[in-house]
C-alpha positions as CSV (number, residue, x, y, z in Angstrom):
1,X,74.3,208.1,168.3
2,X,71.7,208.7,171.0
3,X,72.9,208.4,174.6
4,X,71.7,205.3,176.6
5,X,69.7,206.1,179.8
6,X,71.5,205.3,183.0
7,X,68.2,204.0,184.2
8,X,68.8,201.0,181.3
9,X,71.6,199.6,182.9
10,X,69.8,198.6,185.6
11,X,66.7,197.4,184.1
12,X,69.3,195.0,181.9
13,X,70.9,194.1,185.1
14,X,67.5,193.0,186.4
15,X,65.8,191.4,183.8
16,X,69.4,189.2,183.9
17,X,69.2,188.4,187.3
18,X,65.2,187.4,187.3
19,X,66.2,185.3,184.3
20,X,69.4,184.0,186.6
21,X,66.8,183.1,189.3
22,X,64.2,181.2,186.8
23,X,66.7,178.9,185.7
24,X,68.0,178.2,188.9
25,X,64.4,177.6,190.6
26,X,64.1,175.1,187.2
27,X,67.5,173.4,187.5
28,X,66.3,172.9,191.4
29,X,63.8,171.6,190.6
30,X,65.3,169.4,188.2
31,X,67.9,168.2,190.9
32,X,65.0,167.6,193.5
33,X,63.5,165.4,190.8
34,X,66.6,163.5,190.6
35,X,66.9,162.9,194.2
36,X,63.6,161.7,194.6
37,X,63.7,159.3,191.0
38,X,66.9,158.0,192.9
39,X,64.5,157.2,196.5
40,X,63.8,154.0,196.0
41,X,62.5,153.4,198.8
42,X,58.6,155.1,198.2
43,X,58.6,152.5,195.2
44,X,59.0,149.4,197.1
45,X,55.7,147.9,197.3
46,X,55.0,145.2,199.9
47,X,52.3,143.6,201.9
48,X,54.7,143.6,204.8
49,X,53.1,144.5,207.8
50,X,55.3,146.4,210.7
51,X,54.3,146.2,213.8
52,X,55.4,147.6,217.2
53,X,57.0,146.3,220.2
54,X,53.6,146.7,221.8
55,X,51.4,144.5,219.6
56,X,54.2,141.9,220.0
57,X,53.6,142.1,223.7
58,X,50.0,141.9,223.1
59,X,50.2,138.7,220.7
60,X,52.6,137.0,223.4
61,X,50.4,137.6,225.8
62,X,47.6,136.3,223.4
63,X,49.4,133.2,223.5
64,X,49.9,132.5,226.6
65,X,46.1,133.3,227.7
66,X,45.0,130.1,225.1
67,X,48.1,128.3,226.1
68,X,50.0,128.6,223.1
69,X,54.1,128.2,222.6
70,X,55.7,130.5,220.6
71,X,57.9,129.1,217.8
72,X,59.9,129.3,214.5
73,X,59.4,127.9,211.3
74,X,62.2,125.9,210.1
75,X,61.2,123.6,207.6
76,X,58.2,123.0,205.7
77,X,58.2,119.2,204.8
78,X,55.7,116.4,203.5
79,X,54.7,115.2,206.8
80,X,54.5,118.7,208.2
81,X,55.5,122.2,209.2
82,X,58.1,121.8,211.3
83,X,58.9,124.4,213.9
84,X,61.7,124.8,216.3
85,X,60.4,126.2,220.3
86,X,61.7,126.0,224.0
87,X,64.9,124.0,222.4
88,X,63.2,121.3,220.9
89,X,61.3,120.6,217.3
90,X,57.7,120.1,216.4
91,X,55.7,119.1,213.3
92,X,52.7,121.2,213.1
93,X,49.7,121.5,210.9
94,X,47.3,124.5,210.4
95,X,44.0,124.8,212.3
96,X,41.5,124.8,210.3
97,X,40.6,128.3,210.7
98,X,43.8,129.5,209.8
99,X,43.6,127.2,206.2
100,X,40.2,128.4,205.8
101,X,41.6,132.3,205.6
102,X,41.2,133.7,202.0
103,X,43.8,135.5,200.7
104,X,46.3,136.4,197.4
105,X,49.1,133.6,198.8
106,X,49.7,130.4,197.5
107,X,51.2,129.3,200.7
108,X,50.2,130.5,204.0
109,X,53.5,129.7,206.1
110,X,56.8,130.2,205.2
111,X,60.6,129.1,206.7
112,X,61.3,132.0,208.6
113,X,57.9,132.6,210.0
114,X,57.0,133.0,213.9
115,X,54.2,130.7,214.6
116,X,51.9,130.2,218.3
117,X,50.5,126.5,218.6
118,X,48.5,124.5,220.8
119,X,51.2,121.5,221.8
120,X,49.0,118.2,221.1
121,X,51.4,115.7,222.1
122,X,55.2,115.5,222.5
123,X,56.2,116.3,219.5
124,X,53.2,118.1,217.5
125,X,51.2,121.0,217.6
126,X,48.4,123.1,215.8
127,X,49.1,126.5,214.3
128,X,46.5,128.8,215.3
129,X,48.4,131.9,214.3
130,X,51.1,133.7,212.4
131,X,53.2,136.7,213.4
132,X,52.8,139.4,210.8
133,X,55.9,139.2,208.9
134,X,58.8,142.2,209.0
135,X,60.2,141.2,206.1
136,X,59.1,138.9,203.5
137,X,60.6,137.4,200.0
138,X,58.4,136.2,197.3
139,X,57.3,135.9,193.7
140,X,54.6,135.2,191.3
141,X,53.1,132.0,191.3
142,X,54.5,130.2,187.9
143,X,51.2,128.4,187.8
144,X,48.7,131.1,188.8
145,X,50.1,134.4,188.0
146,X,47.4,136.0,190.5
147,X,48.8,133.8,193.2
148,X,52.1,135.2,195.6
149,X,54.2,132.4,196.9
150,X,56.1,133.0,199.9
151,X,60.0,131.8,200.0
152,X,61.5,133.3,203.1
153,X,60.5,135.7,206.3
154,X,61.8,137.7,208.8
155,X,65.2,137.6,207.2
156,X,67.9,140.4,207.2
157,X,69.3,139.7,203.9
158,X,69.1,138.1,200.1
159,X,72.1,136.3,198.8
160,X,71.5,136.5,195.4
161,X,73.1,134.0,193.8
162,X,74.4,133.6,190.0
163,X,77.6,131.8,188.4
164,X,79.5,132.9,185.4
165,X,79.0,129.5,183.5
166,X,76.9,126.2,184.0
167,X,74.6,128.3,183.8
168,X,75.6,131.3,182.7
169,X,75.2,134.7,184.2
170,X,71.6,136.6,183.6
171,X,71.9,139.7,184.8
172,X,67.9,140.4,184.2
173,X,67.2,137.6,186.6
174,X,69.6,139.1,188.9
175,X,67.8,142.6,188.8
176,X,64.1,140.4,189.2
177,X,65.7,139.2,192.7
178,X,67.0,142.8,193.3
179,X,63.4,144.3,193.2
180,X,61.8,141.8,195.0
181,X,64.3,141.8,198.2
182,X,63.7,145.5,198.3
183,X,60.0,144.9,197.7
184,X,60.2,142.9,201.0
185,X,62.1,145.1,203.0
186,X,65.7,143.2,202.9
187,X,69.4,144.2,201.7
188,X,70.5,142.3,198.3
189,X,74.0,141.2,198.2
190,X,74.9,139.1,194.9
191,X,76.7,136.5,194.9
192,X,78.7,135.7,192.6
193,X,80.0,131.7,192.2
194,X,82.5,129.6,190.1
195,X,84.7,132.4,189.0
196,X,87.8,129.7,188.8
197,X,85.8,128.3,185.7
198,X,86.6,131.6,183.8
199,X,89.1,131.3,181.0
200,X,90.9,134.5,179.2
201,X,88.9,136.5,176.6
202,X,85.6,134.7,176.6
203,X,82.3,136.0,175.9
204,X,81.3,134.9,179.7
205,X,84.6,136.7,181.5
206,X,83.6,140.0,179.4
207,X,80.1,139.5,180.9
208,X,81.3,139.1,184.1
209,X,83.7,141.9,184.3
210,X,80.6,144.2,182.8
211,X,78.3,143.0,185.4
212,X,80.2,143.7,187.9
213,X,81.8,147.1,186.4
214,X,77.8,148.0,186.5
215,X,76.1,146.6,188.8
216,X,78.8,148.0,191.4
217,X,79.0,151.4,190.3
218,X,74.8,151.3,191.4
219,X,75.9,150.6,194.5
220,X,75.5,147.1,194.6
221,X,77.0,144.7,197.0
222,X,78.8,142.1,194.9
223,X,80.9,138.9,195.8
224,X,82.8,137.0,193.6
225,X,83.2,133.6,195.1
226,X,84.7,129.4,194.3
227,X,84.7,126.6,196.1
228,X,87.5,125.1,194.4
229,X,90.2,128.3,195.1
230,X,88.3,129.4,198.6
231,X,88.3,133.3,197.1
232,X,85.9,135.1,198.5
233,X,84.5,132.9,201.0
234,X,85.6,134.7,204.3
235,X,84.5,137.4,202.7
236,X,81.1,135.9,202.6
237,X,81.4,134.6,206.2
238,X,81.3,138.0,207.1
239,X,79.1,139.3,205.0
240,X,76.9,136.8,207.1
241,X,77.8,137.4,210.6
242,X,75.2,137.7,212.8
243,X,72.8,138.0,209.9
244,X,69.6,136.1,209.1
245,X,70.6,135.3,205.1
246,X,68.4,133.3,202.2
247,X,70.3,132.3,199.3
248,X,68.0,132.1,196.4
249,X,68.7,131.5,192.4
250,X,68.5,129.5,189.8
251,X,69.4,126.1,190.0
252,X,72.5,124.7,189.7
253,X,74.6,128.2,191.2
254,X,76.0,126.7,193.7
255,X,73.6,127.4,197.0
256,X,73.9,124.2,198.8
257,X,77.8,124.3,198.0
258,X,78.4,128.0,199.1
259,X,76.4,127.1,202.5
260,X,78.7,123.8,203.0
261,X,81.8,125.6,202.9
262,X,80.2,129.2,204.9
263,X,78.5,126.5,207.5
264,X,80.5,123.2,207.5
265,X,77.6,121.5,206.9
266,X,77.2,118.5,204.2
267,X,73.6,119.6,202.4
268,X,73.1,117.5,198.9
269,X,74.4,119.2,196.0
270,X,74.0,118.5,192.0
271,X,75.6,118.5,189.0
272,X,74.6,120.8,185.6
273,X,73.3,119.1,182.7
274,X,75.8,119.5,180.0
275,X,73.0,119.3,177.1
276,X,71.2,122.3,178.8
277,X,73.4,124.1,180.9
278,X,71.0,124.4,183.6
279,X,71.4,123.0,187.1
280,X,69.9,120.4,188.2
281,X,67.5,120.6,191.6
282,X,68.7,119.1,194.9
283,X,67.0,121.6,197.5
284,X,63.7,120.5,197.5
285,X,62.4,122.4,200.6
286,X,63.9,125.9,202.1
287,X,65.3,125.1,206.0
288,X,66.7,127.5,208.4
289,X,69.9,126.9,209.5
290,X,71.9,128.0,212.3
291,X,75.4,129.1,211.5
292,X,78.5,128.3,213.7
293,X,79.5,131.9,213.8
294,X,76.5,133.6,214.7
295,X,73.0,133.9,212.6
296,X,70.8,132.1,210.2
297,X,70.7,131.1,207.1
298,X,68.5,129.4,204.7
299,X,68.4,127.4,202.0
300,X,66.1,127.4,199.3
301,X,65.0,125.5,196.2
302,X,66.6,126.5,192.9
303,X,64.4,128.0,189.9
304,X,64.4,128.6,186.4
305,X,62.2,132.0,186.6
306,X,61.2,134.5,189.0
307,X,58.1,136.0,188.4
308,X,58.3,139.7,190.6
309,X,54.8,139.7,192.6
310,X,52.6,143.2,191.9
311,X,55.2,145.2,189.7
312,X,53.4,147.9,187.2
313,X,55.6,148.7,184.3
314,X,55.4,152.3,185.3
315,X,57.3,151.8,188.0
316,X,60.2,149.4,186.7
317,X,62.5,152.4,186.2
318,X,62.7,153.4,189.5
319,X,64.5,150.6,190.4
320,X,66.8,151.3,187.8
321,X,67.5,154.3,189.3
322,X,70.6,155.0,187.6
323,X,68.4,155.6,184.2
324,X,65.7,158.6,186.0
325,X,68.5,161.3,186.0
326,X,68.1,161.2,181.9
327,X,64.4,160.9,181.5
328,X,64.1,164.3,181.8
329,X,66.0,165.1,179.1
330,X,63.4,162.6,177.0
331,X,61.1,163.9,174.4
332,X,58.4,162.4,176.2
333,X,57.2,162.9,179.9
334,X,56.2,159.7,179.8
335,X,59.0,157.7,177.9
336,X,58.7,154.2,178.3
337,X,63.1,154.3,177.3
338,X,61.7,151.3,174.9
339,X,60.8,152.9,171.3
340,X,60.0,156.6,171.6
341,X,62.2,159.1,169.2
342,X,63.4,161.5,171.2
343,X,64.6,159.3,174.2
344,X,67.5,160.1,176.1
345,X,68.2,156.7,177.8
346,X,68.7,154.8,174.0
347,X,70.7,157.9,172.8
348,X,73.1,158.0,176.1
349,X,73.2,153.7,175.4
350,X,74.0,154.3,171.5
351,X,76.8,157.0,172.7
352,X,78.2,154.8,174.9
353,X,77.5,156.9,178.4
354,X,74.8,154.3,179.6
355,X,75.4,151.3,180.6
356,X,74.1,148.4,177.4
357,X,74.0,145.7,179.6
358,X,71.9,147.7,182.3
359,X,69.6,148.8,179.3
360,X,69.2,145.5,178.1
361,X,68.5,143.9,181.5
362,X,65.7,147.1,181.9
363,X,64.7,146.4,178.6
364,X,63.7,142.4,178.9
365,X,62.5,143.1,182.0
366,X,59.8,145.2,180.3
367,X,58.9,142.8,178.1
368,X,58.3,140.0,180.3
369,X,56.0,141.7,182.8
370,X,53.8,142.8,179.2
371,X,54.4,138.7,178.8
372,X,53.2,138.0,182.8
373,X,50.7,140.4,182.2
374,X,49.0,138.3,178.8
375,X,49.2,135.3,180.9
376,X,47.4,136.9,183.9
């Protein structure tokens, strides 16, 4: 039995601790690949325009050199934009110049929007301009897929609301309104209404209870609400404190409800259509709102879809930023998590580590923007 060298020992000792060092520099990098999967916030892409505290100066004092007023959008209504200023209310129409702008939106003001007009008599004015926008909610036209339409501006918050029945929950639709608050810059908080219609072991309560199992351990802000037991409502009260707010869902939710009893107000409300178990409309136009306990809120028209303005496919996981951690252990580098062999995400789904319901909103979510995409 030859002798080892003592010089081997350390050449062993070495070669382990370069190796050591290899896989730590990979599993670094691994990590710093998770961590930036997880920042959402590069992937939020919006035509919102920030702007300083300067060029505000500047388009005040714009204003004021063409004698304009300086005003809020409130409502948009048949006979005209109407816009609160100086503690009274106007119905304004565009300039001409202003309609004649081209652009990707399918309407050019929005509630929410800070407007400068020419006052034409006691009442009325002419919008010559509008304040860039800080933050901005919209979604693809249903009609013209290449078209944006605007719901709400310079609002703090989106109170996303859903119920658990009539109509049920859809947590897809849910995660559409997700992405396109933090397209426009704004916190999501979901809302969840008519909990006291839940009854014990139903396919709706186990929905519920997985939604929210899910969608909080994301990180997601989640309310469970009813008007008939009051739970949850102070809790939404505050929630909305000092807050500028849109609600926005489908129809028949709740909204107009949820804002009577937040705001004491009386706003219209409807009934769901037993045969269909969709709501029925009764917003027909979004209007700001003041609230009795400090901020705004606004409500706006129920829908049945909510097509998310300018989303490539690519770029749908990074919202679901619980799922990027995995891809790396995907066959592919550039798994779609749809079909490939070899995929993580389905394998963690089919072994129960990943959440199903979370896969399958990701999942039809990816197959309607290929549909959007047909129809554009």
């Amino acid at each position: 039995m030859s002798k080892e060298h003592p010089l081997s020992k350390r050449w062993d000792h070495h070669e382990l601790e370069d190796e050591y060092l290899v896989h730590e520099k990979r599993e670094g990098r691994q990590q710093r690949k998770i961590a930036a999967a997880k920042d959402r916030s590069k992937y939020k892409k919006t035509d919102v325009k920030k702007y300083s505290k300067e060029d505000e100066e500047l388009l005040q004092q714009r204003g004021q050199e063409e004698g304009l007023i300086r005003g809020r959008v409130t409502s948009i209504a048949s006979e005209g934009i109407l816009v609160a200023a100086e503690g009274k209310s106007y119905t304004c129409f565009l300039r001409g110049a202003l309609k004649k702008e081209k652009t990707q939106l399918k309407n050019l003001v929005v509630t929410g929007d800070y407007v400068h007009f020419q006052v034409s008599s006691e009442h009325e004015g002419a919008i010559a301009y509008v304040e860039p926008r800080q933050t901005v909610l919209s979604r693809a036209d249903n009609l013209d897929q290449r078209k944006k339409q605007l719901i709400a501006s310079n609002i703090d918050q989106v109170l996303i609301t859903t119920s658990v029945v009539k109509p049920i929950l859809r947590p897809s639709l849910v995660d559409r309104y997700i992405i396109a608050t933090e397209q426009g810059g704004m916190s999501p908080i979901v809302i969840v209404n008519k909990i006291d219609l839940l009854e014990e072991e139903t396919a709706e309560k186990k929905l519920w209870r997985d939604f929210v199992r899910d969608w909080s351990a994301c990180g997601f802000k989640i309310i469970n609400v009813s008007i008939v037991t009051g739970e949850g409502i102070e809790e939404l009260k505050a929630v909305m404190k000092d807050k500028s707010s849109v609600f926005s869902g489908q129809s028949g939710v709740g909204k107009s409800s949820l804002i009577n009893a937040v705001a004491g107000l009386n706003l219209k409300v409807g009934e769901t259509v037993e045969r269909t178990g969709k709501g029925t409309h009764t917003t027909t136009a979004a209007a700001l709102l003041p609230l009795p306990f400090g901020g705004w809120c606004i409500d706006t028209p129920g829908i049945k879809s909510f097509g998310i303005w300018d989303l490539p496919k690519e770029d749908v996981k990074y919202y679901f930023f619980d799922i990027p951690g995995r891809t790396f252990d995907c066959k592919f580098p550039t798994c779609t998590h749809l079909h490939e062999p070899g995929c993580a995400v389905i394998e963690a789904v089919e072994q129960g580590t990943y959440s199903a319901l979370r896969y399958e909103s990701y999942v039809a979510l990816m197959d309607e923007l290929d549909q959007e995409h047909i129809r554009r």
